[in-house]
Every structure is written in structure tokens, then in C-alpha cells.
N, C-alpha and C positions, 0 to 999 in steps of 0.2 A: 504494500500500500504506500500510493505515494506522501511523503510527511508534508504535511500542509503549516507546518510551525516554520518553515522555510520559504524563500522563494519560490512560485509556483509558477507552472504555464498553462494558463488558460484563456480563450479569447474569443469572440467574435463579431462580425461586424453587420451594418447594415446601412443606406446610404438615402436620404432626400436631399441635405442641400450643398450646393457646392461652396458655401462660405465656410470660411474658418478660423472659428474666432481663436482670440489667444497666439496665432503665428503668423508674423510677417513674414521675411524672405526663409527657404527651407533653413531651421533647423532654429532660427529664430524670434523668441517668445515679443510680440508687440504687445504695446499698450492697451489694456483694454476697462470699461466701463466694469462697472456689478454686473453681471449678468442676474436675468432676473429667473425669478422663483419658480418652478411648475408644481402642478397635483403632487407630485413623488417628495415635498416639502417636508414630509413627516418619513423622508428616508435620509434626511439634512444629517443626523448624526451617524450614517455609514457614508464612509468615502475611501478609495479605493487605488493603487499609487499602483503604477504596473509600466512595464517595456514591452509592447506587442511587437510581435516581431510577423508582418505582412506579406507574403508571397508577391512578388512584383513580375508579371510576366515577361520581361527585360531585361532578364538575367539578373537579377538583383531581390533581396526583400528589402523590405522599408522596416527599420528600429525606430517606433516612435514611441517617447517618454511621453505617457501621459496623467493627469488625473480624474478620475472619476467621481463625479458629483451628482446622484440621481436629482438633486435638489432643483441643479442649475437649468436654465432653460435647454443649452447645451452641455450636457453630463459630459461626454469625456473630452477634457482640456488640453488639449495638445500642447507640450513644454519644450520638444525638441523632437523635429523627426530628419533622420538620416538616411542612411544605405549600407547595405552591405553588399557588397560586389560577390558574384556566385562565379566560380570561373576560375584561372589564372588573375584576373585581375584589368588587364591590358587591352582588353576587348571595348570598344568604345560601344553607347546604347542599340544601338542598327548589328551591330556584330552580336553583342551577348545574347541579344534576344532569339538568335538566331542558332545558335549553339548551345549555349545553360539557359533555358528559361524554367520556370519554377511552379507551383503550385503550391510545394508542402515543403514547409519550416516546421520539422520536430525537435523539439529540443530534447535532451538526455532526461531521461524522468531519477537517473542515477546521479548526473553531474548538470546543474544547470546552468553550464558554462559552455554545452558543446549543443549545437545547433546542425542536426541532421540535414540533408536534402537529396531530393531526385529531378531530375531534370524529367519533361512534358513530350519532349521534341528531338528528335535523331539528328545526334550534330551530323552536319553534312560532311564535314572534315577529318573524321572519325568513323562516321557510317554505327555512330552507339551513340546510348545515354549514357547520363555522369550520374555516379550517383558520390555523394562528398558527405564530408562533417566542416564545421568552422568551430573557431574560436568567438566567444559573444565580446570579451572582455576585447579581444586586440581587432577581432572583424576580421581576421583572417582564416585562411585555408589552412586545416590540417593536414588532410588529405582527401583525394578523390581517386575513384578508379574510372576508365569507361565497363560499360554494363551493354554490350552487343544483345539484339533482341533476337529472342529464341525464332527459329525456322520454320513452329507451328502458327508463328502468329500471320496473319494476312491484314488487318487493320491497322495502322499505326500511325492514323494522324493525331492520334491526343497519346499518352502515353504515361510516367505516372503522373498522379494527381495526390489522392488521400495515403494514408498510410498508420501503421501501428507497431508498436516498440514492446518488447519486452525488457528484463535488466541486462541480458546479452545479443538480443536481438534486432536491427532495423528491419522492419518491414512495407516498404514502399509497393503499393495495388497500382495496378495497368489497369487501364480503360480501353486498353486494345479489344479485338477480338479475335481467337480470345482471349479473356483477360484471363489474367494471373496474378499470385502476390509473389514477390522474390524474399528470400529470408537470408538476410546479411551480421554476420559476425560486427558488433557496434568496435572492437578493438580493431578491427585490421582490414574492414570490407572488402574480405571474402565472403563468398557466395554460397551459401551455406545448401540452400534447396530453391526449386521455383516450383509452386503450385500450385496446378490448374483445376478449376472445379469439375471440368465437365468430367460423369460418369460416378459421381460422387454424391450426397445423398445431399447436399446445397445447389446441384443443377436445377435449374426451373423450368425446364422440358417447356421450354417456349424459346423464339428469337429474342436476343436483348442487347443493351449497350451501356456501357462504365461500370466501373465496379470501383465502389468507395467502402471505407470502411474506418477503424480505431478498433483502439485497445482497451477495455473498461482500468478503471486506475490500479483494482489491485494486482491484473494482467493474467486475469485466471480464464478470461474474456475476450474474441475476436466478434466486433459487431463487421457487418458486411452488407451492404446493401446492391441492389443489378436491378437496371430499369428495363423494363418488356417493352417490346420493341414488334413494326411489324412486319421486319425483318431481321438477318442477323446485318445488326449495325446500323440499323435502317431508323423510321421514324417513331417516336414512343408512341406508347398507346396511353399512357397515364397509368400505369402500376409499377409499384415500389413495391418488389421483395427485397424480403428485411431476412438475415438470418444470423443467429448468436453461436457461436461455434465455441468447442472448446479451444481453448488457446495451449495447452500442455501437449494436447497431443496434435495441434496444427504445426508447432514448429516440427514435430517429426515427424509429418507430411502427411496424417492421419484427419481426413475432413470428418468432426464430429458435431453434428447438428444439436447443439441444446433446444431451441425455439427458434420457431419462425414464422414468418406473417406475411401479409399481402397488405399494402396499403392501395386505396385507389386514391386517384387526384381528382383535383375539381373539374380537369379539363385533359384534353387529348397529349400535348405536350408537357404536362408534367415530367418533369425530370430531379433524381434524387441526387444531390450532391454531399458535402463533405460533415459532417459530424464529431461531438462529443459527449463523454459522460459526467456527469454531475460528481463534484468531488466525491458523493459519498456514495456512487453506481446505483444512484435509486432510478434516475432518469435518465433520458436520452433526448439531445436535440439533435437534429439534423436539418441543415439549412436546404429544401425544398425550388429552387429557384423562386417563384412567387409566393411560397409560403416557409411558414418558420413550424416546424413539427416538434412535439412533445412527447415521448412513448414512457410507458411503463419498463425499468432498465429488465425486470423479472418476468414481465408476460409478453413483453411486445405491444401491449393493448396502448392505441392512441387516446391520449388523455387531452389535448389540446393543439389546435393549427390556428397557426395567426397570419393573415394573409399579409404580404408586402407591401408596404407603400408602392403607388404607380411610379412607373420609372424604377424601379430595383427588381433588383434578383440577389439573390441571398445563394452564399457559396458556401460560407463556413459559420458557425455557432459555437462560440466556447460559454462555458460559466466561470461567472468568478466565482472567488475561493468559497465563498460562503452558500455558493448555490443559489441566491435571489435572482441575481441578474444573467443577462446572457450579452457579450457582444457579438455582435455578426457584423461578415463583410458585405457588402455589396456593388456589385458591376451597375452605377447609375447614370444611368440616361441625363445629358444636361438637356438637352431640349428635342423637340421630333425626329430628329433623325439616328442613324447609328453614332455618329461621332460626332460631339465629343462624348466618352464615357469617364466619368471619373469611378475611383475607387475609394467608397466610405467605407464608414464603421460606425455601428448605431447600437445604441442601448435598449434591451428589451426587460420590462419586470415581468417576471416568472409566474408570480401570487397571483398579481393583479390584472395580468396578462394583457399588456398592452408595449407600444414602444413611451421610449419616453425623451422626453424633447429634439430638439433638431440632431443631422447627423455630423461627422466629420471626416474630412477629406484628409485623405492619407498619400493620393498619388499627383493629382495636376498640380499642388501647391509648390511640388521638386522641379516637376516635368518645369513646369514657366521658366521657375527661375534657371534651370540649364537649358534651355531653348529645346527641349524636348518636342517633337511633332506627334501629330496622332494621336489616338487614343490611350488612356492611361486606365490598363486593366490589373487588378486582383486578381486573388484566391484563398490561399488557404492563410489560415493565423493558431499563432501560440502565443505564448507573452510567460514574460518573469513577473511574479508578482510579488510587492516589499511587504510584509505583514508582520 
């Protein structure tokens, strides 16, 4: 179990507006007014001090220091936000994006100094993925290996995304088809196994696409989720299977189905993206693109769906430490068209089950000031948390 008297990493985001208060040029705190009070005012004496650390699809994550105030109109206050460069280093934003780009920042649930990742996308200069560890404290690279893609696979324009750790394990999940999880030695990334569902008792004897997942905290637990599709690879049909596997005998390549479920969606496109569990594995969020889902962590039973602000899509869901809150990311639309996107993070309360004041922008606020072009897309998030 992970000790929660320490540093913690949990996170998630969600996104409406593109202001953002509290930081002038990146990484620098401006001048600002009282922000003022919302409903969650009688949440004024919890406040919440954390380093989210951002999947930046640029080959980069975003480390932003912030604080959490459910009180404030806008709860989390950005105090400094950075980069960490995924890579060599030397890769200018047009090159990284195109070689390490990212999805999933796991941090060590053993050492919350070391920061996991997989790259999404086949560097072309390599003809493989990277998968790596960094340093949080220096920002630098430990090590990385390339991770060449297995022979069975025929899909591989998304590649990993979510992922799940044990105390000697990385486990970075493909969204290929088909998809796979890879299980990597966290000392020395070696490649320990790669396993594939199909013929195994979490197969869903239907066409589907992505495969996301995590690890419950005390890591006795692989959640896993494959969206139906009405092909293999093809368009969703709006069903989310869900299934809880044991995690003892999945590192030794043994698919053991605890529980499993069927969610359906509101609508045809529904699609299941990336998840967490509640510090104390009672719950389970998984960020829904248009909606934020609740599950029961023991039966799978949906206990609550909160749909998304217009203009977002919701990719990742973390709780803070205490389990009230959830941040999530989201990919949001600045005005009618596709581009521009920025990429927020918005506070949701749990109890009371709503979102709670405006969002914050975690990626155009950089992109400007280095003259970044295009859209500025997210994903997945973790965070250290000061307690």
C-alpha cells in the first residue's frame, strides 16, 4: 500500500477556460486580485499543495506547481509551470513530437523521484518506441531503451497510452490492435513479458479499440478497460468493458478475471480513456471523453457519470490524497473549430458531484510564450503531493 504520510501522485484534469489566473509568462507567478468565493466555500479549510506532472504530446510533460483551493473561484492556482524534455534532450518541439511523444507520466509509487514513460508513436529513426525513466528532482534522463513493436501487431497509429506499476514492475498498455500490456523490470528496462488478451478469459468476443488501464494502490489489482468497436479498430459503438484482473498472477503472464462489467455510453462514440483509484481502492474514476465515471472499486457497479463541460473531453482522472476531489485533464476546444485546443485541468467534488469553479491551462500558456504553433494537446497526469 502506497504510504500516503508522504509525497503522493495523484491527478486529474478537466478544461472550460482558456484564462489563467495566477501566471504570467510560463513558469511565472503574476499579480493577481482575491479571487473570489464559490459554493465549495465551506471546503475553505482543505487546500491542497501538489506538482502535477502533464503528458505533453511534444515530446515533453508539463511540471506545474500548483495550489488547490476548492474555495477559490478558480481552485487550482498555478505557481510555476515548466517542462521536462522526454528524449535525448536536443530535439527541438517539431522533432520531439515526432519521435518521444507521450501520454503516461508514472511516477515510482516506490521512489517519488523517478518518473516512468512510454512513448504513443514509432520513432521513425528507430523504426521503435522508447520507453524511459527520468529524474523529477534534476529533469533529466536516467535511462531509456527502444521497445521495437511485436510482429502480431497490425495497428499502430496510437501506441502506449495508460499504464500500471507494481514495486518491480512498469507496465505500459498499447492501444494497438492488438493491444497488449508489456511488463518491464522498473531497475534496468528489461522486458520482462508482453501480454496479449486475446484467447484468454478478459477477451470480449467482439471487434474493439484501446486498451487502458492502472494498478489499484495496494497492487494486488490490474483495472483494464477495451472499447467495442464495429470493427477490429474501427468505429465505437459506445460500450466500455471494464475488467479487474489479478495483478500476482498477470505479471507471470497468467490472465485472471476477478470482475467484470459492461458499461454502455450515452451515445455511439463513446470512448473509455485513462483512469484511477481512490487512495483507499474503494473507487474508481475513469475519464470517459464527454463524461467523468464513478465505479464501485469491489463490484464494478457505476455509482455516478458526470457529463463534461461542452468543448472538453476528459482523458485522465486522478484523486487527491484524501479522496474528495478528482482533477482531470482535458483536450478543450477554444472556439468552433478543431484548432486551437488547449490543454486544462479542472477540479471535480466527489460528494457533491459537480465540477467546481473555472479550469486551468497547463499547455498554450508555454506554447505562446516559445512561439509554439498548433494545437496544444494533453493526456495523461500524476502529481507529487506535499502533505
Amino acid at each position: 500500500m502506497q504510504n500516503w504520510k508522504r509525497k503522493l501522485g495523484y491527478a486529474a484534469v478537466f478544461g472550460i477556460s482558456f484564462s489563467l489566473i495566477g501566471l504570467g509568462s510560463c513558469g511565472s507567478p503574476a499579480k493577481q486580485t482575491a479571487p473570489a468565493k464559490t459554493e465549495s466555500a465551506k471546503m475553505s479549510g482543505t487546500t491542497y499543495k501538489s506538482t502535477l506532472y502533464i503528458a505533453g504530446m511534444g515530446g515533453h510533460v508539463a511540471s506545474a506547481k500548483v495550489l488547490i483551493d476548492p474555495s477559490l473561484d478558480q481552485p487550482i492556482q498555478m505557481q510555476k509551470l515548466s517542462r521536462i524534455k522526454i528524449g535525448l534532450g536536443k530535439e527541438g518541439p517539431t522533432q520531439a513530437k515526432i519521435t518521444h511523444p507521450v501520454h503516461d507520466p508514472r511516477i515510482d509509487n516506490k521512489d517519488r523521484n523517478v518518473m516512468f514513460w512510454a512513448t504513443y508513436k514509432i520513432d521513425p529513426n528507430t523504426n521503435s518506441m522508447h520507453v524511459g525513466k527520468h529524474d523529477l528532482t534534476s529533469k533529466k534522463e536516467i535511462m531509456s531503451i527502444d521497445a521495437p513493436m511485436d510482429e502480431k501487431v497490425t495497428q499502430t497509429g496510437s501506441i502506449y497510452c495508460a499504464s500500471a506499476q507494481t514495486a518491480e514492475y512498469y507496465m505500459p498498455i498499447a492501444m494497438t490492435h492488438p493491444g497488449y500490456i508489456d511488463i518491464y523490470n522498473k531497475s534496468d528496462l528489461s522486458l520482462v513479458r508482453k501480454v496479449f488478451l486475446e484467447g484468454t478469459e478478459a477477451t470480449i468476443g467482439a471487434p474493439y479499440k484501446f486498451y487502458h488501464g492502472t494498478n489499484s494502490n495496494d497492487m494486488s489489482k490490474l483495472l483494464l478497460t477495451i472499447n467495442e468497436t464495429e470493427s477490429d479498430h474501427g468505429k465505437f459503438v459506445g460500450k466500455l468493458h471494464i475488467f479487474l484482473l489479478d495483478m500476482n498472477e498477470f505479471v507471470k503472464g497468467n490472465v485472471k478475471v476477478l470482475k467484470k462489467t459492461v458499461i454502455d455510453g450515452p451515445e455511439k462514440g463513446y470512448i473509455g480513456f485513462r483512469m484511477y483509484f481512490s487512495p483507499d481502492d474503494k473507487v474508481i474514476s475513469i475519464a470517459a471523453a464527454n463524461q467523468l465515471l464513478f465505479l464501485n472499486a469491489e463490484t464494478l457497479e457505476l455509482n455516478n457519470r458526470q457529463d463534461m463541460p461542452p468543448g472538453t473531453q476528459a482523458h485522465d482522472a486522478i484523486f487527491t490524497p484524501d479522496g474528495k476531489f478528482v482533477i482531470a485533464t482535458s483536450r478543450t476546444k477554444m472556439d468552433d473549430t478543431i484548432r486551437p485546443l488547449d490543454g486544462e485541468v479542472m477540479l471535480y467534488d466527489v460528494a457533491n458531484k459537480h465540477f467546481v469553479g473555472k479550469a486551468t491551462s497547463t499547455c498554450l500558456t508555454c506554447h505562446k510564450d516559445e512561439d509554439i504553433e498548433g494545437k496544444a494537446t494533453l493526456c495523461g497526469i500524476d502529481a507529487n503531493w506535499d502533505i
